[in-house]
C-alpha positions as CSV (number, residue, x, y, z in Angstrom):
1,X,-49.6,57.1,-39.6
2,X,-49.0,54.3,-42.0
3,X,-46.9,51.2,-41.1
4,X,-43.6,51.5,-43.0
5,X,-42.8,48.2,-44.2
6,X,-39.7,46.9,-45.9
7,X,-39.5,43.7,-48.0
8,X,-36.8,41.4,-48.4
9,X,-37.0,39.7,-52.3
10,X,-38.9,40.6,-55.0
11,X,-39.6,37.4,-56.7
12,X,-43.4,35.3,-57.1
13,X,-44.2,36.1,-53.8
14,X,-42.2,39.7,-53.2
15,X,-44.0,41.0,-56.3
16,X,-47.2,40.3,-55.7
17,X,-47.2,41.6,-52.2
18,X,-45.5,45.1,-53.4
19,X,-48.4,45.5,-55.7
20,X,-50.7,44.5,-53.3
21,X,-49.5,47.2,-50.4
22,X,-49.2,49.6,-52.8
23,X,-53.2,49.2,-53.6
24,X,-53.7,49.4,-50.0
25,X,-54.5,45.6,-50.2
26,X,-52.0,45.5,-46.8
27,X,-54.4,47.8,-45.0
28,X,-52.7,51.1,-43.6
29,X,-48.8,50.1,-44.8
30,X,-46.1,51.8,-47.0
31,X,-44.0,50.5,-48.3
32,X,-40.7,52.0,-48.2
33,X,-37.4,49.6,-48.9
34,X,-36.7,46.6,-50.7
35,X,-33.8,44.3,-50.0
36,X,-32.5,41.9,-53.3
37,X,-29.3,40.4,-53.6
38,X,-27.7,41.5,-56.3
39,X,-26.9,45.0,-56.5
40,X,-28.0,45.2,-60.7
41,X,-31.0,43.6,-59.7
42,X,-31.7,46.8,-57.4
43,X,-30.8,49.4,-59.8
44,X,-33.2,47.7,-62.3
45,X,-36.3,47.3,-59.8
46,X,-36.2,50.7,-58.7
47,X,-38.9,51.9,-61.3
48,X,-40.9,49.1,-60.8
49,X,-41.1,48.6,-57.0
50,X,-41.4,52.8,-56.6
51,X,-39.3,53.1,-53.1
52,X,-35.4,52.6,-51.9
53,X,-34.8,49.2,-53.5
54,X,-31.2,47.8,-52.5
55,X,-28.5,45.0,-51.9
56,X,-27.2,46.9,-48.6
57,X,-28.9,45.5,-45.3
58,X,-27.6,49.0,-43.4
59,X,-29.4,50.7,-46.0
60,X,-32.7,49.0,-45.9
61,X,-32.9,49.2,-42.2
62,X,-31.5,53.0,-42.3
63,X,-35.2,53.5,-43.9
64,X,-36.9,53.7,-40.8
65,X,-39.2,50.4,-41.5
66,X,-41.1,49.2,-38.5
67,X,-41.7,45.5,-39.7
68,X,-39.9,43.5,-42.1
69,X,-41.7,41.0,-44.5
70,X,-39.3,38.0,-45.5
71,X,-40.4,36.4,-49.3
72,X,-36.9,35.7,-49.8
73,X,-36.5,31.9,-48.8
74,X,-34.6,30.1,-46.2
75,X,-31.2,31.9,-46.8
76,X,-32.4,35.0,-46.3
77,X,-33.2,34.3,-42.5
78,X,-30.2,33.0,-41.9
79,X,-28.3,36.2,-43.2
80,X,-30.5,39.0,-42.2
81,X,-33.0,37.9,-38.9
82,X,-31.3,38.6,-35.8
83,X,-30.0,41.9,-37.7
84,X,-33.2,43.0,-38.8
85,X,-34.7,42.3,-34.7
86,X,-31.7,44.1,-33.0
87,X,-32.2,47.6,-35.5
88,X,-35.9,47.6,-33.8
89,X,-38.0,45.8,-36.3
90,X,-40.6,43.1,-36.1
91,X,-40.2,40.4,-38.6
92,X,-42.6,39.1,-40.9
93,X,-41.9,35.5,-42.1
94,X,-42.9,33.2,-44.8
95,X,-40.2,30.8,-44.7
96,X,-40.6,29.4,-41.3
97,X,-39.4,25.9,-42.2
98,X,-35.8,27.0,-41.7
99,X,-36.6,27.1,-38.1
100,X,-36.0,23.4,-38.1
101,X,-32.1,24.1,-37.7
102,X,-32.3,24.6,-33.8
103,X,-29.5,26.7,-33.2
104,X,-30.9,29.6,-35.8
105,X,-33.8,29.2,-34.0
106,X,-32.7,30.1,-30.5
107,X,-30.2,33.0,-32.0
108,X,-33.2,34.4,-33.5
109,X,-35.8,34.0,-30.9
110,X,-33.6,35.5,-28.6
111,X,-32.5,38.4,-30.8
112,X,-36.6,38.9,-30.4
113,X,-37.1,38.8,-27.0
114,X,-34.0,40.9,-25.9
115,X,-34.8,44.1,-27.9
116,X,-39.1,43.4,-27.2
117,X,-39.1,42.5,-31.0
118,X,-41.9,39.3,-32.4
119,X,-41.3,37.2,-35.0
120,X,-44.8,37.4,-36.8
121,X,-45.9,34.0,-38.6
122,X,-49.0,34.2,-40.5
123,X,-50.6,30.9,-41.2
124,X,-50.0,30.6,-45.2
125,X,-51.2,27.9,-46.9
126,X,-52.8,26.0,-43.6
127,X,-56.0,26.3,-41.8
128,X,-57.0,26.1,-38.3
129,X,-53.8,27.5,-36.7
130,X,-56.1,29.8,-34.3
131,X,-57.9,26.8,-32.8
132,X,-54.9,24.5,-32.5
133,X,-53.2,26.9,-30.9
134,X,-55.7,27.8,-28.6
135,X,-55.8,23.8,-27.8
136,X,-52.2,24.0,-26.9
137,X,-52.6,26.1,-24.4
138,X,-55.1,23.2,-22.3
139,X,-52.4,20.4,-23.9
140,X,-52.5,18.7,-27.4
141,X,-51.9,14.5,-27.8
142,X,-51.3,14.5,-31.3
143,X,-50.8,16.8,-34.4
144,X,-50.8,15.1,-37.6
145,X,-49.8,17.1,-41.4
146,X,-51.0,15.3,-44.4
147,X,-49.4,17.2,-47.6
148,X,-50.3,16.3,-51.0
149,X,-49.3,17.8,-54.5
150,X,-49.0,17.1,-57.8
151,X,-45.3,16.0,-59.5
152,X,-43.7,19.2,-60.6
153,X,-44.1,20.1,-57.1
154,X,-41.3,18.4,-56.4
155,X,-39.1,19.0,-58.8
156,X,-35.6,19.7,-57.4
157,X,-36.3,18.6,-54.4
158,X,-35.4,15.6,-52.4
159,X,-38.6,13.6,-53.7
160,X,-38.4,14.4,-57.3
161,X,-37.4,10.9,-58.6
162,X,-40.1,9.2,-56.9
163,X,-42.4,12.1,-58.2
164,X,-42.1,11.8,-61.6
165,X,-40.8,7.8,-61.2
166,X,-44.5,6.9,-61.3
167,X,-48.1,7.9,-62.1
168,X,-49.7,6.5,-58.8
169,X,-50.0,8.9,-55.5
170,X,-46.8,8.0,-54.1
171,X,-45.1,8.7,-50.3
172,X,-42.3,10.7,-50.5
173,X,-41.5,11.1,-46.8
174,X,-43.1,10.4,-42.7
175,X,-41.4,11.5,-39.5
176,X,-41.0,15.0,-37.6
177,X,-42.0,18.4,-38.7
178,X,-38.6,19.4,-38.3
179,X,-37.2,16.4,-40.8
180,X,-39.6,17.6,-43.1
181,X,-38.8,20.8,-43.1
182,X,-35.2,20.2,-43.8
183,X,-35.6,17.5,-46.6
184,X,-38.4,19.9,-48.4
185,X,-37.4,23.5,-47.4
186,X,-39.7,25.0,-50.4
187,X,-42.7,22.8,-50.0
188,X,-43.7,22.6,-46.3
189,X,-42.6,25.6,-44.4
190,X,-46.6,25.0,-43.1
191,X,-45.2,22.1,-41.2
192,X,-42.5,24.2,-39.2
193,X,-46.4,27.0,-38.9
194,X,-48.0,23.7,-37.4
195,X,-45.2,22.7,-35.1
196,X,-44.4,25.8,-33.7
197,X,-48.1,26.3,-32.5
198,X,-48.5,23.2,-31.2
199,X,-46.6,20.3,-29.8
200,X,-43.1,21.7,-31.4
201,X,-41.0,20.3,-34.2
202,X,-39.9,17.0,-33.3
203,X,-43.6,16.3,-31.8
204,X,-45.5,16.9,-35.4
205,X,-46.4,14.6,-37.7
206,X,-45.6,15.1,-41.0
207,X,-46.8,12.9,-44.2
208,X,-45.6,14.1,-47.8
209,X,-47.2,12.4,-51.1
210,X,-46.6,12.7,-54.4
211,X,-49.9,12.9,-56.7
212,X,-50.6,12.5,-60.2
213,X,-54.3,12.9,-60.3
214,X,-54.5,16.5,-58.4
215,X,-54.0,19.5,-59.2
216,X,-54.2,21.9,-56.7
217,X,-51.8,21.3,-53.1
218,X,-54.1,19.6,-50.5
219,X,-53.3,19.2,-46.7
220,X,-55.4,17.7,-43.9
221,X,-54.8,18.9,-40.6
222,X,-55.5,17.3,-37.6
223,X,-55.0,17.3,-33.6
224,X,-56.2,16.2,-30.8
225,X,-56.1,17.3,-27.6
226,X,-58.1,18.7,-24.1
227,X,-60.0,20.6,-26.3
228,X,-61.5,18.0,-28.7
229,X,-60.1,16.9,-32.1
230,X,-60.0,19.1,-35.1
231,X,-59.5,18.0,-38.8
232,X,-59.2,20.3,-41.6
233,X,-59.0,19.7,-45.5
234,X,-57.9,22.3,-47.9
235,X,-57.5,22.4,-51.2
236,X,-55.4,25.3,-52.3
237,X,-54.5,26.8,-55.4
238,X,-50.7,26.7,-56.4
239,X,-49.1,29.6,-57.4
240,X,-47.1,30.6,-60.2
241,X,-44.3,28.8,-58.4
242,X,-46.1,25.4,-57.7
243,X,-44.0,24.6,-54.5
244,X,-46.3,27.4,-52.9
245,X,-49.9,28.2,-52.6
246,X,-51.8,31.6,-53.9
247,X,-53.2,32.2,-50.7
248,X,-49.2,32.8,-49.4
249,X,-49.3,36.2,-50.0
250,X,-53.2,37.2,-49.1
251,X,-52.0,35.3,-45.6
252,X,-49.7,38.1,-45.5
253,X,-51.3,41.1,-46.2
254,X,-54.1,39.7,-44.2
255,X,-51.5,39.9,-41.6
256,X,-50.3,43.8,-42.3
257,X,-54.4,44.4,-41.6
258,X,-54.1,43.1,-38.4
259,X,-50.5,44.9,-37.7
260,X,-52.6,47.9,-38.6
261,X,-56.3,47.9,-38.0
262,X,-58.4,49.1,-34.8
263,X,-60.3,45.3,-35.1
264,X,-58.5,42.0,-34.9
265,X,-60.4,39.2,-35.4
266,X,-59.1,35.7,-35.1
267,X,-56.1,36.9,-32.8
């Protein structure tokens, strides 16, 4: 029996990922509702997106969906997580980074645990989650984020003078994960990823740059720990939205394969 999946917004990343479930790109998952907003929005997409499309949160859950995939942003969370959790779903998240508000955190983790729900993140834009992880579990010294992207990046975002202020690489922000992730809510919801699997928010370092002379978003990932050290570069392709990354969405189908397939590698 297929996964029934429901999605909450249908913008860059919400598109792309109904498309891509629909060609069976999201290994055995339907998908069955979509959650927008605006309630003219849902009457329009109802062609396009070829299932219950809607503005009513009682409605989406009343399709019987067995996971929820949030590409809706920060606000979305906040409305619709510990809902979504208590009607008996698991919850698929891209924007992690509003995890750095503590209190929404614990509401929602223990929404989770009291009805035997998960919160599912996938790792996005960032490599080597499985290993750092892994190195958590024997004890990690340090966890370091380097993020760098070019100036439109940051366009309406707490950097954006500085940005486009100069042509040199500039630093638009060091401290916690969970500082980050409230200054740049769009652009490093891999930092809150990081933290989460590691040495938490407040223990991750997180440095942001502004650069000129790049064009695709590159991080460098590094921690240290029992296990070793680890240090990975990537160098990933923005999307049509350039505050994300292209891989976003195959991170998430890559994680409906593993929600749905008899081999799980990398678990």
């Amino acid at each position: 029996m297929a996964l029934r999946c429901g999605l909450i917004g249908f913008g860059t990343i919400g598109r792309e990922l109904a498309t891509a479930i629909k060609r069976g790109e999201g290994g055995n998952a339907e998908l069955v509702a979509v959650l927008v907003r605006n309630p003219d929005r849902a009457r329009e997409l109802q062609s396009e997106a070829g299932c219950v499309v809607t503005a009513d949160l009682d409605t989406f859950l009343a399709t019987d969906v067995g996971v929820v995939i949030e590409a809706a942003g920060h606000a979305a969370v906040r409305d619709h997580a510990e809902r979504i959790l208590r009607g008996s779903c698991d919850l698929l998240m891209c924007s992690v980074g509003v995890f750095s508000d503590e209190a929404l955190f614990d509401r929602v983790y223990a929404a989770a645990r009291e009805t035997g729900r998960r919160i599912l993140i996938p790792s996005g834009g960032l490599g080597g989650l499985d290993m750092i992880s892994s190195g958590a579990v024997g004890g990690l010294d340090e966890v370091r984020l380097t993020v760098n992207k070019p100036p439109q990046a940051w366009i309406g975002t707490a950097g954006e003078a500085l940005a486009l202020g100069t042509q040199e690489r500039i630093q638009l922000f060091e401290g916690s994960a969970r500082d980050a992730a409230r200054l740049y809510p769009q652009n490093v919801n891999i930092a809150a990823a990081l933290a989460l699997a590691s040495v938490g928010l407040d223990g991750t370092n997180v440095r942001i740059y502004s650069d000129p002379a790049i064009t695709r978003n590159t991080h460098e990932v590094y921690a240290r720990g029992a296990f070793g050290e680890i240090t990975v570069n990537l160098r990933n392709v923005p999307s049509p939205n350039p505050k994300t990354g292209a891989v976003v969405p195959m991170s998430m189908l890559k994680a409906l394969r593993s929600l749905t397939s008899p081999l799980v590698v990398g678990f």
